[in-house]
C-alpha positions in Angstrom: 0.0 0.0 0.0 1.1 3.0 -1.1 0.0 6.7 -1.0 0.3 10.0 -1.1 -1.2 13.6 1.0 -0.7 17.0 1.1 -2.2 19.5 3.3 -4.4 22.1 2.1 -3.8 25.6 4.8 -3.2 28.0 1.8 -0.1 28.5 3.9 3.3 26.6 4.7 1.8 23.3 3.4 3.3 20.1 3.6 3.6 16.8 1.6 3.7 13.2 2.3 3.9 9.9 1.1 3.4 7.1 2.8 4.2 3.5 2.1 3.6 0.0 3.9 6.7 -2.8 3.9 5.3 -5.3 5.3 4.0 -4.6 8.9 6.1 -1.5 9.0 5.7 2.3 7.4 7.6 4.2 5.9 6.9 8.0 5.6 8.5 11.0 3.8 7.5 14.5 4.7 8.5 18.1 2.8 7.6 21.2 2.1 8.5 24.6 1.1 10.8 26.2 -1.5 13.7 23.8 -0.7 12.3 20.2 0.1 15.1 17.6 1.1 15.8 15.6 3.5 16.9 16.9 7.1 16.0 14.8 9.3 15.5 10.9 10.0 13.5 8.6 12.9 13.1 5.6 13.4 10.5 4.8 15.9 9.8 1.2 17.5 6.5 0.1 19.2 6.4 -1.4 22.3 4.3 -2.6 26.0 4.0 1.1 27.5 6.5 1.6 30.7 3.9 3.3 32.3 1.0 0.7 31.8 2.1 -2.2 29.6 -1.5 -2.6 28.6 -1.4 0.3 26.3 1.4 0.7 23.6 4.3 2.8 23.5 7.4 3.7 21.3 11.1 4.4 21.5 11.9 6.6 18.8 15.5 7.4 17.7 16.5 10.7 15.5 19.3 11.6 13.7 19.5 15.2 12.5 21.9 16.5 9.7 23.9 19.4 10.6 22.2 23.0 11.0 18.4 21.4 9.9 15.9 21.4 12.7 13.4 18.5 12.2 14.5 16.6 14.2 11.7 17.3 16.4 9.0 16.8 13.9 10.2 14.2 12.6 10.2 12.1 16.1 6.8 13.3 17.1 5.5 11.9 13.9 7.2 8.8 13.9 6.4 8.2 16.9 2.4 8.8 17.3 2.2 6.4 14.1 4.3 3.8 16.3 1.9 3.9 19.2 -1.7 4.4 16.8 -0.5 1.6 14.2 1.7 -0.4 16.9 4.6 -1.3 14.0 8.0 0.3 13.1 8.0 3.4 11.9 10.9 5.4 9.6 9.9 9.2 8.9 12.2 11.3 6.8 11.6 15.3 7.0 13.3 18.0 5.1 11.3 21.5 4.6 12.4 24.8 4.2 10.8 28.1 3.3 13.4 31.6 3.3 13.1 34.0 5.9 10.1 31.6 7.7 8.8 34.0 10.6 8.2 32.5 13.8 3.8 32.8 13.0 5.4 30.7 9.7 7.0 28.4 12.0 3.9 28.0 14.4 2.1 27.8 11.1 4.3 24.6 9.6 3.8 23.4 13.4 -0.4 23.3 13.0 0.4 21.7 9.5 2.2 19.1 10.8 -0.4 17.8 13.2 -3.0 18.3 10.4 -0.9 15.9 8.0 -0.3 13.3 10.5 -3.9 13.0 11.4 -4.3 12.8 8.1 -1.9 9.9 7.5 -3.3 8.1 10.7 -7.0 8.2 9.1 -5.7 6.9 5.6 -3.4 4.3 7.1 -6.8 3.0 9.3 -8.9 3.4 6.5 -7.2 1.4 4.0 -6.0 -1.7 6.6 -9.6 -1.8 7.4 -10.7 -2.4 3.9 -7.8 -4.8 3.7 -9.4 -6.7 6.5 -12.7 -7.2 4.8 
């Protein structure tokens, strides 16, 4: 399963695709006047440490040097861990010139928005799969 989104704010809008291997999901993320790739997590689910009824993830980052999505990247890879309880590799690279910090809180609300996004497709299709 393969596939691909794009948010829609009129405003700092991201891209994603999104393919299954297997179990596992694999997820690119850009956006802006200079897409690449900045940043890279891997994140692993796993029994919760604080109630090993409910699932968790340990999520790993590397950054390359002077890009900041690291964050991003780990908070995405991550939520998919815990919501889809598989392995999870997100790769993030945006960049937009002289972003303003409103343009960074914008990318921030885009970001949530695209994930969400990605969660409900992800659901979606392994429910039709499943009948």
């Amino acid at each position: 399963m393969e596939f691909t989104l794009e948010t829609r704010e009129g405003a700092y809008d991201l891209h994603a695709s999104v393919r299954m291997i297997g179990q596992d999901i694999l997820v690119a993320i850009w956006g802006g006047e200079k897409p690449h790739i900045g940043a890279v997590s891997i994140a692993q689910a796993r029994p919760s440490l604080q109630n090993p009824e409910k699932v968790g993830a340990s999520t790993s980052v590397f950054c390359f040097l002077g890009h900041k999505e690291d964050e991003l990247a780990k908070m995405i890879g991550e939520r998919i861990a815990k919501v889809c309880n598989t392995n999870v590799v997100v790769t993030a690279g945006m960049h937009w010139d002289q972003i303003s910090q409103e343009g960074i809180e914008k990318v921030l609300e885009n970001s949530t928005i695209l994930l969400n996004m990605i969660i409900e497709q992800i659901q979606m299709r392994h429910e039709a799969k499943e009948q």
